[in-house]
Z-matrix of the N, CA and C atoms (Angstrom, degrees):
N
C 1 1.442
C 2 1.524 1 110.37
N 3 1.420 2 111.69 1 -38.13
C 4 1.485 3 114.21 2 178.08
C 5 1.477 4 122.69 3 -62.06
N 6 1.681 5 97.22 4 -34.16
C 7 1.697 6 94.87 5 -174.33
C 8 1.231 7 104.90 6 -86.14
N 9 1.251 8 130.63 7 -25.82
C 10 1.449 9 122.01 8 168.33
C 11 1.609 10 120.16 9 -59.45
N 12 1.099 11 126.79 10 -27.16
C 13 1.300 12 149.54 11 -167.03
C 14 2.163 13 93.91 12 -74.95
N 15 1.538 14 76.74 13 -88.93
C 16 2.038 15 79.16 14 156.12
C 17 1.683 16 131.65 15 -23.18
N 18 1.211 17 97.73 16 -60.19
C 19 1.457 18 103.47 17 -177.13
C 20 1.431 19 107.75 18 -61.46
N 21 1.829 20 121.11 19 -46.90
C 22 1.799 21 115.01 20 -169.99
C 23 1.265 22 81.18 21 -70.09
N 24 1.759 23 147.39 22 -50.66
C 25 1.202 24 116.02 23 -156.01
C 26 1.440 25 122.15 24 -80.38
N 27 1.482 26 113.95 25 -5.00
C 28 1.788 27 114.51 26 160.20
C 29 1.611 28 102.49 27 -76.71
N 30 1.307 29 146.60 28 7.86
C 31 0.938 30 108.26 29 -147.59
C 32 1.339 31 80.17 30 -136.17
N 33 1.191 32 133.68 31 10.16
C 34 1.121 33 147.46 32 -160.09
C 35 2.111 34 127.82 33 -93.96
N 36 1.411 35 93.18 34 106.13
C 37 1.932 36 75.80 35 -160.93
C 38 1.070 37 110.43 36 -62.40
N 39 1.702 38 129.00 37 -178.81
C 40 1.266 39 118.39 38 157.59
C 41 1.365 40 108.99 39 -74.34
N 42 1.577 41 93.24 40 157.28
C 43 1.757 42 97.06 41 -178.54
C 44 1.511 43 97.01 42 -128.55
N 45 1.673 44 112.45 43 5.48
C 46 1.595 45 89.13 44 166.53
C 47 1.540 46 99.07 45 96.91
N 48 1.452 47 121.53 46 -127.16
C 49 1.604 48 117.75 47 178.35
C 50 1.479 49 110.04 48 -81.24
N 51 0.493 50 113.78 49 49.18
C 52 1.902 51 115.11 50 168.88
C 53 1.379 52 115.97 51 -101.24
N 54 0.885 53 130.39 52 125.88
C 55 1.737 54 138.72 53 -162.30
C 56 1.607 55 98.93 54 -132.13
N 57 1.357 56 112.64 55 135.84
C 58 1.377 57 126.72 56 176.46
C 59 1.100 58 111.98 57 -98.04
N 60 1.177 59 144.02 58 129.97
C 61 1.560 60 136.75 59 -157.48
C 62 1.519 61 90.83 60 -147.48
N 63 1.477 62 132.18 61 109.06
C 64 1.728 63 132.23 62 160.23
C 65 1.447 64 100.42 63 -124.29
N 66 1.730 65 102.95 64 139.41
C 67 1.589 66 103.43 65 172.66
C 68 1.859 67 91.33 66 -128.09
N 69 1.939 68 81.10 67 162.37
C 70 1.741 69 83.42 68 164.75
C 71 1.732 70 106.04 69 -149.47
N 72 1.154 71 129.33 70 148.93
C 73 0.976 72 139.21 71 177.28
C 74 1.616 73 107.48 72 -75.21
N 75 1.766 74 117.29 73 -13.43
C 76 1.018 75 127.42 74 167.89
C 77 1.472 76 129.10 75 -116.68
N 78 1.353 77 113.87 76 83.65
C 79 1.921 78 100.80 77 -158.03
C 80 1.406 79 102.63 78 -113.20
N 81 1.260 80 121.54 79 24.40
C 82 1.267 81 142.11 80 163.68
C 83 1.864 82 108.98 81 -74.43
N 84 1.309 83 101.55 82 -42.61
C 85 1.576 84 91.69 83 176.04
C 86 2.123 85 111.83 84 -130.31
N 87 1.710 86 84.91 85 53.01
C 88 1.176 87 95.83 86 -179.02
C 89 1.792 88 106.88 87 -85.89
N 90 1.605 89 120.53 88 118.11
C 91 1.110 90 103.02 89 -157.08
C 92 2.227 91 112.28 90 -61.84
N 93 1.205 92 123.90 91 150.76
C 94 0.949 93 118.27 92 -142.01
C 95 1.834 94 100.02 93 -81.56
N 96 1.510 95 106.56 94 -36.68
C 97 1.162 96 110.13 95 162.55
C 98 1.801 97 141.79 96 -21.45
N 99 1.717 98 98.77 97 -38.70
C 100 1.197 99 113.75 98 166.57
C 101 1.378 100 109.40 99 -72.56
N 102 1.506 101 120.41 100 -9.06
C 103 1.908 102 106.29 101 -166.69
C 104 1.642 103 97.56 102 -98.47
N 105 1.317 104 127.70 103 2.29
C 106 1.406 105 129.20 104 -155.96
C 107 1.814 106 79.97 105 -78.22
N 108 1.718 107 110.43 106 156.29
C 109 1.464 108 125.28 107 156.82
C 110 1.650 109 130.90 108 -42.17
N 111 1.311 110 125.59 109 107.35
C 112 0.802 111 108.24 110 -173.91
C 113 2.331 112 111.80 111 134.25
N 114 1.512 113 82.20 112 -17.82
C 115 1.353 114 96.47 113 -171.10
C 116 1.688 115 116.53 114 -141.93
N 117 1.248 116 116.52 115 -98.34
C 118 1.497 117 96.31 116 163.45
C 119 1.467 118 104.80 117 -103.25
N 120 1.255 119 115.02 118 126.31
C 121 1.634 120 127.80 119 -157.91
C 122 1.501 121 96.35 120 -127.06
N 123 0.951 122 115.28 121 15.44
C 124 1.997 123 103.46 122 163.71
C 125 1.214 124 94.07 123 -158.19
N 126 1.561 125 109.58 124 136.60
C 127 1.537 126 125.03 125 139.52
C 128 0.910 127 130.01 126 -143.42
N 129 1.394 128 92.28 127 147.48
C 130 1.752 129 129.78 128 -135.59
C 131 1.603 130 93.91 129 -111.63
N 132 0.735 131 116.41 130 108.16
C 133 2.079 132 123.09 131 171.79
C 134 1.395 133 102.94 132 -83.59
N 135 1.211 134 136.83 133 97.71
C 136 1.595 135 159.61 134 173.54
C 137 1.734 136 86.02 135 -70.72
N 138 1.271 137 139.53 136 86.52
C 139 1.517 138 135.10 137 136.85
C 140 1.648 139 126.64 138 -21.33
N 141 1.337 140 108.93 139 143.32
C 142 1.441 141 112.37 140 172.32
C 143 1.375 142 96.27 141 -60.50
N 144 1.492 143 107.29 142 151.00
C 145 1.833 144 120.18 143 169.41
C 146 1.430 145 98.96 144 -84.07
N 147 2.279 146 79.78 145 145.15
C 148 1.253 147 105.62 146 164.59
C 149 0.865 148 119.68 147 -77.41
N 150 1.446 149 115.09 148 158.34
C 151 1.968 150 132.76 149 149.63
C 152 1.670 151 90.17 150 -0.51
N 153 1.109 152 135.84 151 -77.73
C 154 1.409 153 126.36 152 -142.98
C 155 1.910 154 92.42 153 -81.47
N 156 1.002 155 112.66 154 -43.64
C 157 2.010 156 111.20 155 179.11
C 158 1.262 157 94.44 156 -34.11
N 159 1.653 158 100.24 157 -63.23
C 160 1.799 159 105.26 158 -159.10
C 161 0.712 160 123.76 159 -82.69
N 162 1.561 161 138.88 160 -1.30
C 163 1.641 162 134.72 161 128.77
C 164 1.221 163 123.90 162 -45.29
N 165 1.240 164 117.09 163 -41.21
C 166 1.966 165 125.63 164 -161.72
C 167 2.138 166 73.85 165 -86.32
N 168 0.982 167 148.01 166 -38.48
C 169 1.752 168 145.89 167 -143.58
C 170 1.558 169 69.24 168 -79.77
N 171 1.617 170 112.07 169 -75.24
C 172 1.561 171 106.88 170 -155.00
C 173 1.679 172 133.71 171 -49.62
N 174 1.619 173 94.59 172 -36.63
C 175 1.291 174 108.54 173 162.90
C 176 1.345 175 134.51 174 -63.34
N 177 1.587 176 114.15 175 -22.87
C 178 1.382 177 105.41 176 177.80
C 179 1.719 178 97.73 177 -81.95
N 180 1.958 179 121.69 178 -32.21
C 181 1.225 180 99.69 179 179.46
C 182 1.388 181 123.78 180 -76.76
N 183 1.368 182 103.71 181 2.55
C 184 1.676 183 92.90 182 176.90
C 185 1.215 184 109.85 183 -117.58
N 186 1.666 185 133.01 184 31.80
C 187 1.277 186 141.84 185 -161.80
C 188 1.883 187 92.58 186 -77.74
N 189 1.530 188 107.34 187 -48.14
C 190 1.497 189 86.50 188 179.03
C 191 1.590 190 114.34 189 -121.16
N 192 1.145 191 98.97 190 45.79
C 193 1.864 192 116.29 191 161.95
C 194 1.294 193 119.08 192 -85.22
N 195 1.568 194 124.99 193 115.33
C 196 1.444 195 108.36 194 176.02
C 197 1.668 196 121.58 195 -61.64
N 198 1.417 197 125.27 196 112.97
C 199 1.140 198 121.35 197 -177.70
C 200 1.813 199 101.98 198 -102.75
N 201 1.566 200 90.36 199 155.85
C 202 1.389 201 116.10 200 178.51
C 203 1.150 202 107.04 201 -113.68
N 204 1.435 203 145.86 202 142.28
C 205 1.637 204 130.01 203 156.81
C 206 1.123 205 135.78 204 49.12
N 207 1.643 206 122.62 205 0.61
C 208 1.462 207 134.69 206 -127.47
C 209 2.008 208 83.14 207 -105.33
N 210 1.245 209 115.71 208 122.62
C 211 1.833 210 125.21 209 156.57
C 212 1.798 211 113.40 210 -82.10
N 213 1.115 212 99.31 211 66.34
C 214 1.532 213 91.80 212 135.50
C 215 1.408 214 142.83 213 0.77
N 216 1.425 215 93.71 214 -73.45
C 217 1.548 216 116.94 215 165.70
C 218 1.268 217 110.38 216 -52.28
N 219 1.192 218 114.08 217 -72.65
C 220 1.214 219 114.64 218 176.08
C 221 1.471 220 146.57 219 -43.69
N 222 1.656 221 103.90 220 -52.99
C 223 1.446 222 124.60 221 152.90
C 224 1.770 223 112.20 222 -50.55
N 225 0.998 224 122.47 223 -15.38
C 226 1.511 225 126.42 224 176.01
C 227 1.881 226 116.81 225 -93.18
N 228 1.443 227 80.91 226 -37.32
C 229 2.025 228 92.54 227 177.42
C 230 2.080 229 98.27 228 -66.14
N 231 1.488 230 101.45 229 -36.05
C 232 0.997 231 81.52 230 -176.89
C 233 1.670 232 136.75 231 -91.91
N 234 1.165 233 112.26 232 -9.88
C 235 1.745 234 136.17 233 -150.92
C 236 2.098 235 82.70 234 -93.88
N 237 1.005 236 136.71 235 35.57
C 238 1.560 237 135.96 236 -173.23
C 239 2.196 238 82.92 237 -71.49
N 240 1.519 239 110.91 238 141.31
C 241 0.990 240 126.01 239 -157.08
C 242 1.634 241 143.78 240 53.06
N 243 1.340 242 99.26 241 17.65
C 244 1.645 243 114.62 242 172.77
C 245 1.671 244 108.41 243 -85.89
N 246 1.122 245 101.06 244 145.41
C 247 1.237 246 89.81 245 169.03
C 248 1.826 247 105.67 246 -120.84
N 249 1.418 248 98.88 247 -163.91
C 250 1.851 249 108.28 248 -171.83
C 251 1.570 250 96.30 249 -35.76
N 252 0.958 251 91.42 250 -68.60
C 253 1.514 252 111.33 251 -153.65
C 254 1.623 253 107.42 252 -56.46
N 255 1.359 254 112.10 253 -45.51
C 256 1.791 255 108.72 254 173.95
C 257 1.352 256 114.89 255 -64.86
N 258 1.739 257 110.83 256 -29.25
C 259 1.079 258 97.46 257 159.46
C 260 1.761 259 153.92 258 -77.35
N 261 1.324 260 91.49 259 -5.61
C 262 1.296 261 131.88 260 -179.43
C 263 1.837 262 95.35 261 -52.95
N 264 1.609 263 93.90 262 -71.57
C 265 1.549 264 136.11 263 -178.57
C 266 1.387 265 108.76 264 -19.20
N 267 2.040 266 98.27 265 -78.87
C 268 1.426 267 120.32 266 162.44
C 269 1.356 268 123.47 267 -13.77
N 270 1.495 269 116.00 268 -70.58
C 271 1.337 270 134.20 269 173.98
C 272 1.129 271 105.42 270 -58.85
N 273 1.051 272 145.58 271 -44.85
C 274 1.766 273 136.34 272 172.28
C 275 1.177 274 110.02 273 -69.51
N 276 1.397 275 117.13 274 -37.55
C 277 1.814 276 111.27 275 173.56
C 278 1.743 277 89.03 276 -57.99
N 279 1.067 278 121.51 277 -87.99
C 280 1.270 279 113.88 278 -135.58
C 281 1.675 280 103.77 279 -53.78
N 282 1.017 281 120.65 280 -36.37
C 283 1.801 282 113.12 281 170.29
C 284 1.146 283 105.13 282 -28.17
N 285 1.179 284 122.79 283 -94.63
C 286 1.661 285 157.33 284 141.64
C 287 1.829 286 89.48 285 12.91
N 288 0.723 287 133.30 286 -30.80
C 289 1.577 288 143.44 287 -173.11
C 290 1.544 289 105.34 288 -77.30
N 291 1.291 290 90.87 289 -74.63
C 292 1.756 291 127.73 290 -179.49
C 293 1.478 292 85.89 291 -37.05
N 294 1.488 293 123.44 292 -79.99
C 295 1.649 294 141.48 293 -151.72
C 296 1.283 295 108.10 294 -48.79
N 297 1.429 296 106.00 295 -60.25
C 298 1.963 297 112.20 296 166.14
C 299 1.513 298 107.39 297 -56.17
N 300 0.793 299 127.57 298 -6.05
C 301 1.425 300 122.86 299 176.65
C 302 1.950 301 104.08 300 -102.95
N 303 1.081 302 115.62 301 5.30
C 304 1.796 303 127.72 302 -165.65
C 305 1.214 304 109.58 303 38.47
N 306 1.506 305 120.00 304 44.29
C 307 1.868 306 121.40 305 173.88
C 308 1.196 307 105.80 306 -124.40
N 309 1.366 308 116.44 307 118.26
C 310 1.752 309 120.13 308 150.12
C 311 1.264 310 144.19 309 -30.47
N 312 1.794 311 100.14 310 -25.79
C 313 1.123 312 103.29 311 177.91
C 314 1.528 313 123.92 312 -117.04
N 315 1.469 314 129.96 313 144.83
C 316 1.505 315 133.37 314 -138.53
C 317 1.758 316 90.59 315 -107.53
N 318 1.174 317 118.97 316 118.30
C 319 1.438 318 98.28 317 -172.72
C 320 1.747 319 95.01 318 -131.60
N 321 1.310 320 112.47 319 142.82
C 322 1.748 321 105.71 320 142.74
C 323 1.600 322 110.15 321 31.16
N 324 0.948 323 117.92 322 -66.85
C 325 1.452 324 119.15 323 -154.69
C 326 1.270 325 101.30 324 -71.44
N 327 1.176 326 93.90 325 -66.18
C 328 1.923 327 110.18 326 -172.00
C 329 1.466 328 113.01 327 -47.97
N 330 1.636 329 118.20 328 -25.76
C 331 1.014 330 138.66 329 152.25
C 332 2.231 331 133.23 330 -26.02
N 333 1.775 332 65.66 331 -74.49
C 334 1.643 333 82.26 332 160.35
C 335 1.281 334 142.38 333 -66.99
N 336 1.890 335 96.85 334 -27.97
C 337 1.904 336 103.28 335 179.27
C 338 1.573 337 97.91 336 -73.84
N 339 1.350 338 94.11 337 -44.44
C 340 1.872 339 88.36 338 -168.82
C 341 1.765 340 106.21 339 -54.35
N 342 0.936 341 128.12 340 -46.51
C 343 1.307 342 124.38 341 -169.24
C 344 1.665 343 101.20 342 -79.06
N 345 1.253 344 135.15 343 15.73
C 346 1.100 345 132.78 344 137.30
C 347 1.595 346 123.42 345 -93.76
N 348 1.265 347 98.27 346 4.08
C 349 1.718 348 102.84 347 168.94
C 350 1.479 349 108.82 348 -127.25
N 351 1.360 350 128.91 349 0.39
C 352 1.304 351 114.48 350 -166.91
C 353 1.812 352 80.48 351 -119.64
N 354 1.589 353 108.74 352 162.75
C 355 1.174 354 109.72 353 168.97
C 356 1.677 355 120.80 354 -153.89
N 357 1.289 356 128.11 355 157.31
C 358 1.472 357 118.00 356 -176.90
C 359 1.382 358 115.14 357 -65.24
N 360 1.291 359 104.30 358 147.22
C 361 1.610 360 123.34 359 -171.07
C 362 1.727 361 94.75 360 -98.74
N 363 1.158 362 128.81 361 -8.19
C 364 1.375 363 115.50 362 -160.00
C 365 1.400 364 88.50 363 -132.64
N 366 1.337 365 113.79 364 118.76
C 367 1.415 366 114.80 365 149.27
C 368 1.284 367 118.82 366 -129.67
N 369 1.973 368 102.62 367 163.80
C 370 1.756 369 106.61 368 -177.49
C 371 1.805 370 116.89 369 -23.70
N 372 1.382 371 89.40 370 -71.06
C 373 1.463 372 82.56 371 -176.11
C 374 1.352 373 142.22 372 -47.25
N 375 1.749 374 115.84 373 -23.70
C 376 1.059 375 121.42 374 154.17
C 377 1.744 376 124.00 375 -70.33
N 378 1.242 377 116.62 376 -37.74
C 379 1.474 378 101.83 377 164.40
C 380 1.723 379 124.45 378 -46.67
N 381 1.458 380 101.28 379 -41.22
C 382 1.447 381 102.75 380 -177.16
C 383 1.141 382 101.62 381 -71.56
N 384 1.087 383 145.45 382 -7.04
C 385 1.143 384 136.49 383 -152.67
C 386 1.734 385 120.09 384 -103.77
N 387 1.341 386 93.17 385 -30.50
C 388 2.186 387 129.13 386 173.72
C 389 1.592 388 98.08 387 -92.76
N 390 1.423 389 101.14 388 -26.73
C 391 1.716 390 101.63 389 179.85
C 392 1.863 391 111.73 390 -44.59
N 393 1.765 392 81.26 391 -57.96
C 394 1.393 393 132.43 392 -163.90
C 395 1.670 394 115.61 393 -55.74
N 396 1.282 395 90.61 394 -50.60
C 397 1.374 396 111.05 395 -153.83
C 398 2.351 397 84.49 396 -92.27
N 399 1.242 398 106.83 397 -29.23
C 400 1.670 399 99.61 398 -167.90
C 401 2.005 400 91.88 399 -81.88
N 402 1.116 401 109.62 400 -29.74
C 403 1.655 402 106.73 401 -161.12
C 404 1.873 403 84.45 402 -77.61
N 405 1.134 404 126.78 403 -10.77
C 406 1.443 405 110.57 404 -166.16
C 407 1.868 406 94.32 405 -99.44
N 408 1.199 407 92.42 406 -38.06
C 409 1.671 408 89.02 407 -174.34
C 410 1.400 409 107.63 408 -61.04
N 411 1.690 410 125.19 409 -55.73
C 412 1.200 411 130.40 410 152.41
C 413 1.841 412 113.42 411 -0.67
N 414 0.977 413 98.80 412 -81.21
C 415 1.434 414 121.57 413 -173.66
C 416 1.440 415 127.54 414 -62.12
N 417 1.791 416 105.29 415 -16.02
C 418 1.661 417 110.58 416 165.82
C 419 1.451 418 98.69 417 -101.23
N 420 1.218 419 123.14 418 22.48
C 421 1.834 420 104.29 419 -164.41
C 422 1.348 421 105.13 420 -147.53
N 423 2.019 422 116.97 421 -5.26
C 424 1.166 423 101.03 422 -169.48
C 425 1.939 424 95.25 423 -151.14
């Protein structure tokens, strides 16, 4: 898949404003070939969200969830290494909580079970680790 990928992008005229834009949630085994000049020529390390990301993340998923009592704030101070997507999760656990329970409304509680079943996808060691692994690729390719 990679060398085909390579080949349309050698083969490729200029078109002037055309911008190539690829992301991965995995750039640890991004083959390295693509980072050489000429092809994908910047990377950009997108960080786990802060306290304030993962408030504005939770709020858009719970924009049309009936909430009860439910901190935001709080649920955000605490979720440090979640990312979009776990947080996404969270909020569906705790619905999903609420529902087995036959209540409409998502409160506090449902809150707490889910975050005893949902868990962060991002930890320290993996940041250092894309840190690590992007400052080295950097450095054979540019």
């Amino acid at each position: 898949m990679t060398d085909m990928l390579l080949t349309e992008m050698d083969g490729m005229e200029e078109k002037g404003d055309v911008v190539v834009i690829a992301a991965s949630n995995r750039p640890d085994i991004i083959d390295p070939a693509l980072l050489r000049p000429g092809r994908l020529d910047r990377l950009i390390l997108v960080p786990a969200p802060d306290i304030d990301a993962r408030k504005k993340v939770l709020e858009v998923h719970t924009k049309e969830m009936p909430l009860k009592d439910v901190d935001l704030d709080y649920i955000a101070s605490i979720t440090d290494g979640f990312s979009g997507a776990d947080l996404e999760g969270l909020v569906r656990e705790a619905g999903m909580n609420a529902l087995r329970e036959g209540t409409k409304l998502v409160e506090m509680r449902h809150f707490s079970y889910a975050l005893e079943e949902v868990e962060p996808s991002i930890s320290e060691e993996m940041i250092r680790e894309y840190d690590r692994n992007i400052r080295r690729e950097i450095e054979m390719y540019h």
